[in-house]
KOLMAR-350135 format. One record per residue (C-alpha): residue number from 1; residue in three letters; x, y, z. Coordinates in Angstrom, 2 decimals. Each point is the difference from the previous one (the first is absolute). Example, Ala and Ser with C-alpha at 12.3 -4.5 7.8 and 13.67 -1.06 7.14 Angstrom:
<gudos>
+-----+-----+---------+---------+---------+
:   i :  aa :       x :       y :       z :
+-----+-----+---------+---------+---------+
:   1 : Ala :   12.30 :   -4.50 :    7.80 :
:   2 : Ser :    1.37 :    3.44 :   -0.66 :
+-----+-----+---------+---------+---------+
</gudos>
This chain:
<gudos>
+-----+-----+---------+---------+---------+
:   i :  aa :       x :       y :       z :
+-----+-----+---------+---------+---------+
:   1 : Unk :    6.83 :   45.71 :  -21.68 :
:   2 : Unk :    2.78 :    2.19 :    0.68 :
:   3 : Unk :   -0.33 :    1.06 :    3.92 :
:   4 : Unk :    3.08 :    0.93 :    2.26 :
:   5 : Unk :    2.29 :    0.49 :   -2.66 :
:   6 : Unk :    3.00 :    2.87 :   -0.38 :
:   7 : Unk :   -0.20 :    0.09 :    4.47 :
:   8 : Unk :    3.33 :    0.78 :    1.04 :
:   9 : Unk :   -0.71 :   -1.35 :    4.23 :
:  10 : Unk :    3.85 :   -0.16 :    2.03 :
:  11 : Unk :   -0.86 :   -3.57 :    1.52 :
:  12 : Unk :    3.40 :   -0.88 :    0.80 :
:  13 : Unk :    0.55 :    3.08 :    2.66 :
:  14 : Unk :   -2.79 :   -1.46 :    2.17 :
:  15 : Unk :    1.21 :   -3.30 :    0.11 :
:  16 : Unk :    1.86 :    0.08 :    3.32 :
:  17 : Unk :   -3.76 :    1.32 :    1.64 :
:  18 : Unk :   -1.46 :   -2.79 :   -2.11 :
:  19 : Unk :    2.27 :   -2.51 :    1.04 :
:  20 : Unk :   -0.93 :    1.09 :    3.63 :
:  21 : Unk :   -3.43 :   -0.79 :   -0.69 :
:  22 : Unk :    0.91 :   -2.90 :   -0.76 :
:  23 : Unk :    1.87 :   -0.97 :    2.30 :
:  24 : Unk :   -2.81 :    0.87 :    2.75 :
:  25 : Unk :   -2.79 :   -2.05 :   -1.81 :
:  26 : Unk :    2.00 :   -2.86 :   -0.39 :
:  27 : Unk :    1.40 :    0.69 :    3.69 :
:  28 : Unk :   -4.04 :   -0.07 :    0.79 :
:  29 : Unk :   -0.43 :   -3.09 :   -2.07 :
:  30 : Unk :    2.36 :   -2.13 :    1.93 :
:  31 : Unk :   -1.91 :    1.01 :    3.31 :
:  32 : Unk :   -3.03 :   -0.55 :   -1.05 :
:  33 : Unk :    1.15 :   -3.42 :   -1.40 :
:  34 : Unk :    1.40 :   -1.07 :    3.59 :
:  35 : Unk :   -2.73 :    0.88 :    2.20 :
:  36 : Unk :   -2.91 :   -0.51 :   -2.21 :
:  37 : Unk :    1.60 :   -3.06 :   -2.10 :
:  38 : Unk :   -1.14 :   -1.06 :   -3.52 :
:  39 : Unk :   -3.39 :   -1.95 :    0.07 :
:  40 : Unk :    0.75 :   -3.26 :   -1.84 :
:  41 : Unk :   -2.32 :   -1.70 :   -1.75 :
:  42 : Unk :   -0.93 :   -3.60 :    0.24 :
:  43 : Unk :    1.90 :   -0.12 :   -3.47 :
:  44 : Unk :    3.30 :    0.34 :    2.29 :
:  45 : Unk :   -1.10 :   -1.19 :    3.48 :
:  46 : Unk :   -2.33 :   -2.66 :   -1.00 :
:  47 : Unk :   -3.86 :   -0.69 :    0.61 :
:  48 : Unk :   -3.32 :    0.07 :   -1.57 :
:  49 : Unk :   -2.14 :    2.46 :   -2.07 :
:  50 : Unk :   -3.54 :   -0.33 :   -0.66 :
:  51 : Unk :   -2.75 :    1.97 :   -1.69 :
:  52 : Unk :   -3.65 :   -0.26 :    0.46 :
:  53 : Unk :   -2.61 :    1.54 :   -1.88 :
:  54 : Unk :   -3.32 :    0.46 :    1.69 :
:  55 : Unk :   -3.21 :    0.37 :   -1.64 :
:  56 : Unk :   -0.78 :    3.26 :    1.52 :
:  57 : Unk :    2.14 :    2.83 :    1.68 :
:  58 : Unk :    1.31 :   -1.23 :    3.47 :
:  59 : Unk :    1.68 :    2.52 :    2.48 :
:  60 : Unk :    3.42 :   -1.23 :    0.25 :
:  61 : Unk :   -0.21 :    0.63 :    4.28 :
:  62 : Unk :   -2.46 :   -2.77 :   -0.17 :
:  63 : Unk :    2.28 :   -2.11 :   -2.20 :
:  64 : Unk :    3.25 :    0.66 :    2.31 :
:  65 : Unk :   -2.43 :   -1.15 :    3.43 :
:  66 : Unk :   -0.82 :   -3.08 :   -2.19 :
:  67 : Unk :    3.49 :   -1.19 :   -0.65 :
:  68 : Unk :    1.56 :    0.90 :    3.41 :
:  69 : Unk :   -2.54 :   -2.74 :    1.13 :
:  70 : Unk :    1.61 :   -2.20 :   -2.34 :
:  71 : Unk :    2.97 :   -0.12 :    1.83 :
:  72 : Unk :    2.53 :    0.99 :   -3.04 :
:  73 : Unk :    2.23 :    1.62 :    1.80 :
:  74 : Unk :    1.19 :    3.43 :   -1.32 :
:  75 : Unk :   -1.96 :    1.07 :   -3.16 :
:  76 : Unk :   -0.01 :    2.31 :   -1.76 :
:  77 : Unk :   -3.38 :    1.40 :   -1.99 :
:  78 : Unk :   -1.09 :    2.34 :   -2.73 :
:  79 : Unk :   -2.30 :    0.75 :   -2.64 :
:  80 : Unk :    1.09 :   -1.86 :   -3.59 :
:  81 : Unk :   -0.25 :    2.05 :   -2.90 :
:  82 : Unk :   -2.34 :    2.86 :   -0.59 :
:  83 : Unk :   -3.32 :   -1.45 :    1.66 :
:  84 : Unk :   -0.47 :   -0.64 :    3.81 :
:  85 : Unk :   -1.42 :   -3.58 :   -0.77 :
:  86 : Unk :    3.70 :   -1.72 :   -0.48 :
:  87 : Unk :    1.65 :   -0.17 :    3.14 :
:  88 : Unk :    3.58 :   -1.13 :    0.17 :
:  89 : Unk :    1.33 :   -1.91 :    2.79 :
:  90 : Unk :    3.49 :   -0.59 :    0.88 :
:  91 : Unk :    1.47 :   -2.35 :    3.05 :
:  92 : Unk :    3.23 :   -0.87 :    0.30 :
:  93 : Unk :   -1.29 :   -4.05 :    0.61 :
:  94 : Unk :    0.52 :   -1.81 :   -2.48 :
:  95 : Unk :   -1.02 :   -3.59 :    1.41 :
:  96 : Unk :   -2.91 :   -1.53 :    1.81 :
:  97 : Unk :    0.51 :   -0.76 :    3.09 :
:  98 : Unk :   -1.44 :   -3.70 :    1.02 :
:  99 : Unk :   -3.16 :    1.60 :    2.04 :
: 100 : Unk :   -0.73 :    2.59 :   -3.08 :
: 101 : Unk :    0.51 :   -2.95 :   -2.51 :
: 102 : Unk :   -2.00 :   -2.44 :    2.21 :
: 103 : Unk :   -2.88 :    2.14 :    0.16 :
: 104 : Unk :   -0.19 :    0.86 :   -3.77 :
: 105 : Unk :    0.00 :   -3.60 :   -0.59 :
: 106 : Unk :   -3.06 :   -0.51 :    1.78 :
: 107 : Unk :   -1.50 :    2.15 :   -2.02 :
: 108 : Unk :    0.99 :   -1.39 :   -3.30 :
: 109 : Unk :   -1.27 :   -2.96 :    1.40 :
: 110 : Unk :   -3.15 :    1.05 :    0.87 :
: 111 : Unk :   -0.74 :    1.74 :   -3.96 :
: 112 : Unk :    0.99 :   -4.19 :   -0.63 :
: 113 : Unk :   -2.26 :   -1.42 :    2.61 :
: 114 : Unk :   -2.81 :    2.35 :   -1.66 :
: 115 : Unk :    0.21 :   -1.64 :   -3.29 :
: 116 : Unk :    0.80 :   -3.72 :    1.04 :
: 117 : Unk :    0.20 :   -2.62 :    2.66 :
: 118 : Unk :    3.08 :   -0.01 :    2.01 :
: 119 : Unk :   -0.07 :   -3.66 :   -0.23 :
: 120 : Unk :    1.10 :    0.98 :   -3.66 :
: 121 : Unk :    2.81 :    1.83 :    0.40 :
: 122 : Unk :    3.20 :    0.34 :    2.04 :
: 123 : Unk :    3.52 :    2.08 :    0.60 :
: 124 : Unk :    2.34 :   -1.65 :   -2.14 :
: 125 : Unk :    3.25 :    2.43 :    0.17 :
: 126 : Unk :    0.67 :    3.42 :    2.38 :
: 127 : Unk :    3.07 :    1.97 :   -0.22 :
: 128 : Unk :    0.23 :    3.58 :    1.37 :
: 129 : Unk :   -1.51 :    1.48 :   -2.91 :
: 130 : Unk :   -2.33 :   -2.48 :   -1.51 :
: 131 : Unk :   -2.27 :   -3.15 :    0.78 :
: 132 : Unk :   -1.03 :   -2.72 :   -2.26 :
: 133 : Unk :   -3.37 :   -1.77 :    0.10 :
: 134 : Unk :   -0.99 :   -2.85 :   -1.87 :
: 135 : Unk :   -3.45 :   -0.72 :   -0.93 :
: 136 : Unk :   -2.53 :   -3.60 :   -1.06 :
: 137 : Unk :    0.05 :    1.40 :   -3.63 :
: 138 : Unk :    1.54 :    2.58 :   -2.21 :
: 139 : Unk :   -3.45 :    1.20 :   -0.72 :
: 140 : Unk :   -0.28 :    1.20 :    4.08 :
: 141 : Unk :    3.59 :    0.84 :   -0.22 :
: 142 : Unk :   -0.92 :    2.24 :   -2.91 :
: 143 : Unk :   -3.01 :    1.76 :    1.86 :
: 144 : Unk :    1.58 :    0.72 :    3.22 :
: 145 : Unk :    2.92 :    1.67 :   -2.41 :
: 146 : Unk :   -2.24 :    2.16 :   -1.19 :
: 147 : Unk :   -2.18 :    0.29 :    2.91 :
: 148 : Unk :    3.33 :    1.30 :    2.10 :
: 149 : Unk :    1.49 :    2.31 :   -2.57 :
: 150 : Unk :   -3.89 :    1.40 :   -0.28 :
: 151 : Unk :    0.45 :    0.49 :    3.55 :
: 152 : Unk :    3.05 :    1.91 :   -0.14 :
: 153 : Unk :    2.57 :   -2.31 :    0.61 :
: 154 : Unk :    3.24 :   -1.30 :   -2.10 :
: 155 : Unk :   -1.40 :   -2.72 :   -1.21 :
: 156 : Unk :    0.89 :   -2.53 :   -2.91 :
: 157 : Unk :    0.20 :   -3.43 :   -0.84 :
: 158 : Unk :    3.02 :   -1.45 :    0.71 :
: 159 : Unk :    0.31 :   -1.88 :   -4.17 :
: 160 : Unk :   -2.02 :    0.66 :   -2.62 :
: 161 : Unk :   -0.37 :   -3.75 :   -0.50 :
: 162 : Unk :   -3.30 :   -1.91 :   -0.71 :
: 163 : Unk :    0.20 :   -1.79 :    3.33 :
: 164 : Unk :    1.79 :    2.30 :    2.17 :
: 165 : Unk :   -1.67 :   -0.07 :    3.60 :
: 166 : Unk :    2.03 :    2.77 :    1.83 :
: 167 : Unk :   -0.48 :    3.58 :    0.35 :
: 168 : Unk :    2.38 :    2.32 :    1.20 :
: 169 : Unk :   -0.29 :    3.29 :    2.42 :
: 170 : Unk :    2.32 :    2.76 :    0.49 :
: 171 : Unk :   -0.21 :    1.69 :    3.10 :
: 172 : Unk :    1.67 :    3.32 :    0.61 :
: 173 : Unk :    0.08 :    3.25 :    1.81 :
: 174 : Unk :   -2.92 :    1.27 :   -2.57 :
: 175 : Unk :   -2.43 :   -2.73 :    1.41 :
: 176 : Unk :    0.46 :    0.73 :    3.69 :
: 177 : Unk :   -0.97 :    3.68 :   -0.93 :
: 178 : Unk :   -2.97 :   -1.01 :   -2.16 :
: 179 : Unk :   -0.88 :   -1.75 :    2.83 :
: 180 : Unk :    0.19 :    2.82 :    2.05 :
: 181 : Unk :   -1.58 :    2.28 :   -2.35 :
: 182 : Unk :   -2.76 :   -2.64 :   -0.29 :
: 183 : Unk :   -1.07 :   -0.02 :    3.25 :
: 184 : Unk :    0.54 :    4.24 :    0.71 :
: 185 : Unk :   -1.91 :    0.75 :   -2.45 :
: 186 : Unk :   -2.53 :   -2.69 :   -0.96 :
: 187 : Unk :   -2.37 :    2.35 :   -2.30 :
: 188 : Unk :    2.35 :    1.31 :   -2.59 :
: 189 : Unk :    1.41 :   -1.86 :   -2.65 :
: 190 : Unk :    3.91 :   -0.40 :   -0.88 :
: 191 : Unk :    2.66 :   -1.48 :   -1.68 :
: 192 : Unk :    3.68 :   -0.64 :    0.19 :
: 193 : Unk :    1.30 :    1.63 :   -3.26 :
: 194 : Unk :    3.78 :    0.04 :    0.77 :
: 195 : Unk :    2.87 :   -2.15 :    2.35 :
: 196 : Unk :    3.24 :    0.25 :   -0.09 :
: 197 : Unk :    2.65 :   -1.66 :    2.74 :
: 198 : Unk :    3.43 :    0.91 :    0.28 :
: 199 : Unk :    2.81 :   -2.12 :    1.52 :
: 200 : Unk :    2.65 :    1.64 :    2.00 :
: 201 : Unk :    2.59 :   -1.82 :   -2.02 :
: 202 : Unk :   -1.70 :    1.69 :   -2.85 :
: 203 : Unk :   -0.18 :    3.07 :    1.75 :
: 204 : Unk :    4.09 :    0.22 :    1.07 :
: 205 : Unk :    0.44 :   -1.36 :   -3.93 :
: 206 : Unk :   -2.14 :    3.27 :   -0.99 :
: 207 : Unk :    2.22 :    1.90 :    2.12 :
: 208 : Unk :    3.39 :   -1.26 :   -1.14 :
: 209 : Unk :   -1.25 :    0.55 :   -3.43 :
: 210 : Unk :   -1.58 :    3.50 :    0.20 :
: 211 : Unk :    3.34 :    1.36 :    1.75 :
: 212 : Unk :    1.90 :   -2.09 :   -2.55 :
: 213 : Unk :   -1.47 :    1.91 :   -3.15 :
: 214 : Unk :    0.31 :    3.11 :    1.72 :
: 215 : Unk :    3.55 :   -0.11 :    0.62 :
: 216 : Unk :    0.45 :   -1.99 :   -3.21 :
: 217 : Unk :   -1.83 :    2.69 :   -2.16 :
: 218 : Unk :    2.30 :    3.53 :    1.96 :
: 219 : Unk :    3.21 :   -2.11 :   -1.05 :
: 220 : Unk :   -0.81 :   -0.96 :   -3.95 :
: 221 : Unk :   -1.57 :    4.16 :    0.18 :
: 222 : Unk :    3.32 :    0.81 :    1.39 :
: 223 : Unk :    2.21 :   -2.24 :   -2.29 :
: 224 : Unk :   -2.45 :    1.47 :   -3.49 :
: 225 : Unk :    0.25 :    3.97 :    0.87 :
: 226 : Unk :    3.58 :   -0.68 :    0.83 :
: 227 : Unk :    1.08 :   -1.84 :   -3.05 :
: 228 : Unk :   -2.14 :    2.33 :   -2.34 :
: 229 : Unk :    1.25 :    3.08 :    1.83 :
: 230 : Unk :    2.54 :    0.70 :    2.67 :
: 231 : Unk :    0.65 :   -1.70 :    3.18 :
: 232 : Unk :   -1.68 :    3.15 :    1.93 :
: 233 : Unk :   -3.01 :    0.25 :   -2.05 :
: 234 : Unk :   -0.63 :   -4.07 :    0.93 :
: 235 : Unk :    0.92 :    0.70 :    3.93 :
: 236 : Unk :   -2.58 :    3.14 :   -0.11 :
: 237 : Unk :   -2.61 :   -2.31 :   -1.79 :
: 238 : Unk :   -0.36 :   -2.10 :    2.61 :
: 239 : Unk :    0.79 :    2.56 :    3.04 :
: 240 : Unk :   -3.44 :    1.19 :   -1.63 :
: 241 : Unk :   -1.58 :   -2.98 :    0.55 :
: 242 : Unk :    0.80 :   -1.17 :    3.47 :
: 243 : Unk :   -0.78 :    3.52 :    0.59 :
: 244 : Unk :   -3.46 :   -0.75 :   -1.75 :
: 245 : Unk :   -0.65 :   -3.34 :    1.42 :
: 246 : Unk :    0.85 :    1.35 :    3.32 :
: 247 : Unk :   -2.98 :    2.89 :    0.06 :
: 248 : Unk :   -1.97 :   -2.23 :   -1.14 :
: 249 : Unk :    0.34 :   -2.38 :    2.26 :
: 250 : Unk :   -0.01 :    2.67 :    2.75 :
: 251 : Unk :   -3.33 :    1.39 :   -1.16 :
: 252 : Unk :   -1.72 :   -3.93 :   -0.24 :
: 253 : Unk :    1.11 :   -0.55 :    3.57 :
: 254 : Unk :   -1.39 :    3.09 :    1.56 :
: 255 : Unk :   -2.90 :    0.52 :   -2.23 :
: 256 : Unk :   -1.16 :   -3.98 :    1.21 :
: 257 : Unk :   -3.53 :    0.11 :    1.20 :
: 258 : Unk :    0.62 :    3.99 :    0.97 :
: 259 : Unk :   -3.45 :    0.68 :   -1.91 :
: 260 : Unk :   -3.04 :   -2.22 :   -0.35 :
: 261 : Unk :    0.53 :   -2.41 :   -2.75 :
: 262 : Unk :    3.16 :    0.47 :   -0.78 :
: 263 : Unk :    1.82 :   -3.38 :    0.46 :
: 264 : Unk :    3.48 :   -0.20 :   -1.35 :
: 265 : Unk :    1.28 :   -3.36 :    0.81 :
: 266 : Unk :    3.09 :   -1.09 :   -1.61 :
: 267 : Unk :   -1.76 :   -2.10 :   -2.51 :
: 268 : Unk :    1.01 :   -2.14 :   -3.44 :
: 269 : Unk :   -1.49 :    3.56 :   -1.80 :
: 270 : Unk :    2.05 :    2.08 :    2.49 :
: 271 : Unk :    3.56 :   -1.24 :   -0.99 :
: 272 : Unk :   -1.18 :    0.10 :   -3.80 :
: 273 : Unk :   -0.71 :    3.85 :    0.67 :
: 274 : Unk :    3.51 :    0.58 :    1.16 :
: 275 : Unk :    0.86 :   -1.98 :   -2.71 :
: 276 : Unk :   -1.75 :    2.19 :   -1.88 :
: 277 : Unk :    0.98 :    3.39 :    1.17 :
: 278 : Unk :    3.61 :   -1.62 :   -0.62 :
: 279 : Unk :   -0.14 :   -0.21 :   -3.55 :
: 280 : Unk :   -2.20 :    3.17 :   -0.12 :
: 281 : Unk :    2.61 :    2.38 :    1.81 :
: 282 : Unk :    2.80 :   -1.70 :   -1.73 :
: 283 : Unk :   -1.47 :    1.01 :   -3.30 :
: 284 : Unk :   -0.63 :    3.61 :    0.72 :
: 285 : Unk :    3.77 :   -0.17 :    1.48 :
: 286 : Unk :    1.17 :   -1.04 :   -3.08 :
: 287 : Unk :   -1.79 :    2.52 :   -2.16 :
: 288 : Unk :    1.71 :    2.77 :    1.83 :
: 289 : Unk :    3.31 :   -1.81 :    0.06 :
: 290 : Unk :   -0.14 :   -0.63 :   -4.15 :
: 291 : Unk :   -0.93 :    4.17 :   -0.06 :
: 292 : Unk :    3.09 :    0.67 :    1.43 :
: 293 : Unk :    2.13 :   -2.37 :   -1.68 :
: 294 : Unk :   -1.08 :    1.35 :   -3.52 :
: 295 : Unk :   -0.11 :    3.64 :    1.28 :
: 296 : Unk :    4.29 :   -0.68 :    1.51 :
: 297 : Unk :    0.33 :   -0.87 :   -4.11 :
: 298 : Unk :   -1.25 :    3.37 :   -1.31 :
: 299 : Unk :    0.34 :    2.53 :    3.08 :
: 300 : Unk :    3.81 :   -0.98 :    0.33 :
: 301 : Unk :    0.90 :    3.43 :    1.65 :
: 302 : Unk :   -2.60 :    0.16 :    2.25 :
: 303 : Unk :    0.70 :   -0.75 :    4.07 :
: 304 : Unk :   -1.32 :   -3.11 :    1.29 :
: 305 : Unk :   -2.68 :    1.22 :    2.76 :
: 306 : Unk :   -2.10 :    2.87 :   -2.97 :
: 307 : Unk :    0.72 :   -3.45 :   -2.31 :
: 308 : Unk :   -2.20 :   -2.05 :    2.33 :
: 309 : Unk :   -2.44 :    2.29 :    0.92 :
: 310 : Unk :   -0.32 :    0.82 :   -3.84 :
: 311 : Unk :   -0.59 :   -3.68 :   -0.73 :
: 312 : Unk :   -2.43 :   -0.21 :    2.91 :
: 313 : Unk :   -2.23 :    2.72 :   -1.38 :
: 314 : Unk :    0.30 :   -0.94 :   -3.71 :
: 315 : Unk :   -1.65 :   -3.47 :    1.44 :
: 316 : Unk :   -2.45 :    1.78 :    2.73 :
: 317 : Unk :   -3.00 :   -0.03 :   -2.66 :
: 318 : Unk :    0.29 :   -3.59 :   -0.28 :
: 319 : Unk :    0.54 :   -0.68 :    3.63 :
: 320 : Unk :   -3.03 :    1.36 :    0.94 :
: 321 : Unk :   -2.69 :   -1.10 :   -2.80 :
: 322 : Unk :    1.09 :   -3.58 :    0.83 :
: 323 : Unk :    0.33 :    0.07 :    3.30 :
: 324 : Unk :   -2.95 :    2.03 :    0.07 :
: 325 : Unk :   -2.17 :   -2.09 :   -1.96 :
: 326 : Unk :    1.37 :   -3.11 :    2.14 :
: 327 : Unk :   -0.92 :    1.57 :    2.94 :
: 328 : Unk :   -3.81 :    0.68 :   -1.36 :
: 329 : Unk :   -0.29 :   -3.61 :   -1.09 :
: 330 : Unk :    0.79 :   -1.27 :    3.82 :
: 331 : Unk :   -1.70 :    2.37 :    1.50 :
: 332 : Unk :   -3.14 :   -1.23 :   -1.53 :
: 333 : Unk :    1.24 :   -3.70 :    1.46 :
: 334 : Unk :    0.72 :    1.04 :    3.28 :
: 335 : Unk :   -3.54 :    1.99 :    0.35 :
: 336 : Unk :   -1.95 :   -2.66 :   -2.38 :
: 337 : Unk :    2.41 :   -3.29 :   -0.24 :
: 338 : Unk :   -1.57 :   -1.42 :    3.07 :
: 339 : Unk :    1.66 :   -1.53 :    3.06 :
: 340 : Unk :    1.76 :   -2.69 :   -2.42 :
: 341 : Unk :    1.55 :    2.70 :   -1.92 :
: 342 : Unk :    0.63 :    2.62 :    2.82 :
: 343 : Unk :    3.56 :   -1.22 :    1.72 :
: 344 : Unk :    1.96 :   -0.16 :   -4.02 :
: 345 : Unk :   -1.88 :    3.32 :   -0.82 :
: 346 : Unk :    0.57 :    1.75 :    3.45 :
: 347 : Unk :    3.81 :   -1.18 :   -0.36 :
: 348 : Unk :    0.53 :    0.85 :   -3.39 :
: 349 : Unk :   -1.68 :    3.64 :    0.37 :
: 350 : Unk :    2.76 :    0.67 :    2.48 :
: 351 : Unk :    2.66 :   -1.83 :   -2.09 :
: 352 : Unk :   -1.22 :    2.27 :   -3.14 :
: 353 : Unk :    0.50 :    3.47 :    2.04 :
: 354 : Unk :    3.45 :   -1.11 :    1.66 :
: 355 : Unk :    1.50 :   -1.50 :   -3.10 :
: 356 : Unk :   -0.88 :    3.32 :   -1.98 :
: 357 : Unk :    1.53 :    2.07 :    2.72 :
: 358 : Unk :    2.93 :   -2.08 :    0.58 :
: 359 : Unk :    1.01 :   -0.17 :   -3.82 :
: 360 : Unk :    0.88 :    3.84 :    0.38 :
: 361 : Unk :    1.03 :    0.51 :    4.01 :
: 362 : Unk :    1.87 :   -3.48 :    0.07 :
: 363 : Unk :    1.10 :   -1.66 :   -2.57 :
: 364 : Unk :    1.08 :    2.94 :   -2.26 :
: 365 : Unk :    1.14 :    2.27 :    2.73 :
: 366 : Unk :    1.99 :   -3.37 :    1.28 :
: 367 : Unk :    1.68 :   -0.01 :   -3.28 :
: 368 : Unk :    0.94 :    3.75 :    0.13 :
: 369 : Unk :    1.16 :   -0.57 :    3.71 :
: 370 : Unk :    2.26 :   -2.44 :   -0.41 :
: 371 : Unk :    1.74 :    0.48 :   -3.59 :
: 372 : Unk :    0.32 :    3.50 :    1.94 :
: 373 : Unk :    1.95 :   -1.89 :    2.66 :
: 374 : Unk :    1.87 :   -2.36 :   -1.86 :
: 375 : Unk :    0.89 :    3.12 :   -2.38 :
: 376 : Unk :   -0.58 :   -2.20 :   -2.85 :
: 377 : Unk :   -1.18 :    1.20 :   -3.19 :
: 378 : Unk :   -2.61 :   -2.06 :   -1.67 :
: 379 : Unk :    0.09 :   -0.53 :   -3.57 :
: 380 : Unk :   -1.68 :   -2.19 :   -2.31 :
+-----+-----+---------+---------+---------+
</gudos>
């Protein structure tokens, strides 16, 4: 397919109204990033995410009453994937508290008392998270396993042995809100079919680490360009992608929650889009960059500023069928991906536009700028 080929477009005189531009969305960015914030996740701040599916369509109004009766604090709700059955929930507890746990254990109890004497039974262990009964024989201790799991609870013998007596219950943040759900709404059924729980030191480690390969992966980028090119080629590499990282961060802060459905926490999937749009910016960067390294070996006469924007349009039909086709692909994620998918593809559709834009108004036009000002002449 040969499509935008033999163009002859002057990008380089527009790059001081491009850099502008810039400068006023990223300007915009920052604002929007100290009054509105970035919505962590409970990857990064810690807490507790759960997801239940109902047998039938619930309105989610009806679901949000339910679990501020449940006293969980903040939470957070929304539909789970493309049907309005799965409902995730997500509270920043993370714990029981001894009332909560207290009263959840009377109900385990009472699914026991249903099946057997409570002559025959008794709490052997408790810890914050757990309690241990032990039962008259391992054929009762065997029944009330499976009569609690059957039930809905995290339920399991405590050995697999012959003779083992004791069965053990975990008790968490998904029971108090089956519990609630339970008694809200008694005539549907549903089922807990996802819990994770985040610790906060997990959640600064997260941190540390996300910031970590960020910085990490802009230094080895910076180090690779510079060592396979020139110093200035490196330095406008990665001016391109703070530049990128910066919009995009810009746009995720002030886009979060602005329309209905559109949640863009800073998420696990979140950093691996700007990961991501990283790696995919760097490559289009470099595409340009090789152009105009072969094109300074066979148009030796020819000034430095037609030289780049010669290289840029020799590459143009390129750019745009793969960023192009990129953009189609995520497009169809964000729209279609469902609310898993929709902070990476929402971040990464931004990252795709600014990292093809900033390939020819940033880090090529950076290059001209500065072997301009350092009156260097750049030879391979």
């Amino acid at each position: 397919m040969r499509l935008f080929e033999n163009l002859n477009i002057d990008f380089l005189s527009k790059r001081k109204f491009f850099y502008a531009v810039s400068g006023i969305i990223i300007s915009l960015g920052i604002v929007s990033i100290v009054i509105k914030g970035l919505d962590l996740g409970i990857d990064f701040k810690g807490g507790s995410e759960v997801v239940v599916a109902f047998d039938k369509p619930v309105a989610i109004s009806d679901v949000r009453d339910a679990t501020d009766r449940m006293g969980l604090g903040s939470v957070e709700l929304k539909t789970f994937g493309a049907t309005t059955e799965n409902i995730l929930v997500r509270t920043e507890l993370q714990d029981l508290d001894e009332v909560q746990f207290e009263n959840i254990k009377k109900n385990i109890e009472s699914v026991i008392a249903q099946s057997v004497s409570d002559t025959l039974f008794s709490m052997k262990e408790k810890t914050s998270s757990t309690v241990v009964y032990t039962f008259d024989t391992p054929e009762n201790a065997v029944l009330i396993a499976d009569k609690l799991f059957l039930s809905g609870f995290q339920a399991g013998l405590v050995s697999k042995e012959q003779d083992n007596l004791d069965v053990i219950v975990r008790l968490g943040i998904a029971d108090l809100i089956k519990e609630g759900l339970r008694t809200e709404f008694s005539g549907l059924k549903f089922d807990v079919i996802k819990e994770d729980k985040v610790g906060p030191k997990i959640g600064e480690e997260l941190k540390r680490d996300a910031i970590i390969a960020i910085v990490l992966a802009l230094v080895v980028i910076l180090v690779y360009i510079g060592f396979r090119f020139k110093f200035a080629f490196g330095l406008g590499a990665v001016l391109a992608l703070f530049h990128d990282v910066l919009i995009t961060l810009g746009f995720v802060s002030f886009f979060n929650g602005l329309f209905p459905g559109l949640n863009l926490e800073i998420t696990q999937s979140v950093i691996a889009a700007f990961l991501t749009l990283v790696g995919f910016s760097v490559n289009d960067t470099v595409v340009i960059f090789d152009r105009i390294r072969e094109n300074l070996k066979v148009h030796k006469t020819m000034d430095f500023f037609s030289l780049i924007n010669f290289s840029i349009n020799r590459t143009l039909s390129r750019t745009i069928l793969t960023s192009g086709t990129v953009l189609i692909v995520t497009t169809v994620l964000l729209l279609l991906g469902g609310e898993v998918n929709k902070g990476f593809a929402f971040t990464f559709f931004v990252g795709i536009i600014t990292g093809t834009y900033s390939s020819i108004y940033v880090a090529s036009a950076f290059v001209h700028d500065w072997t301009t000002r350092s009156k260097k002449k750049i030879q391979f």
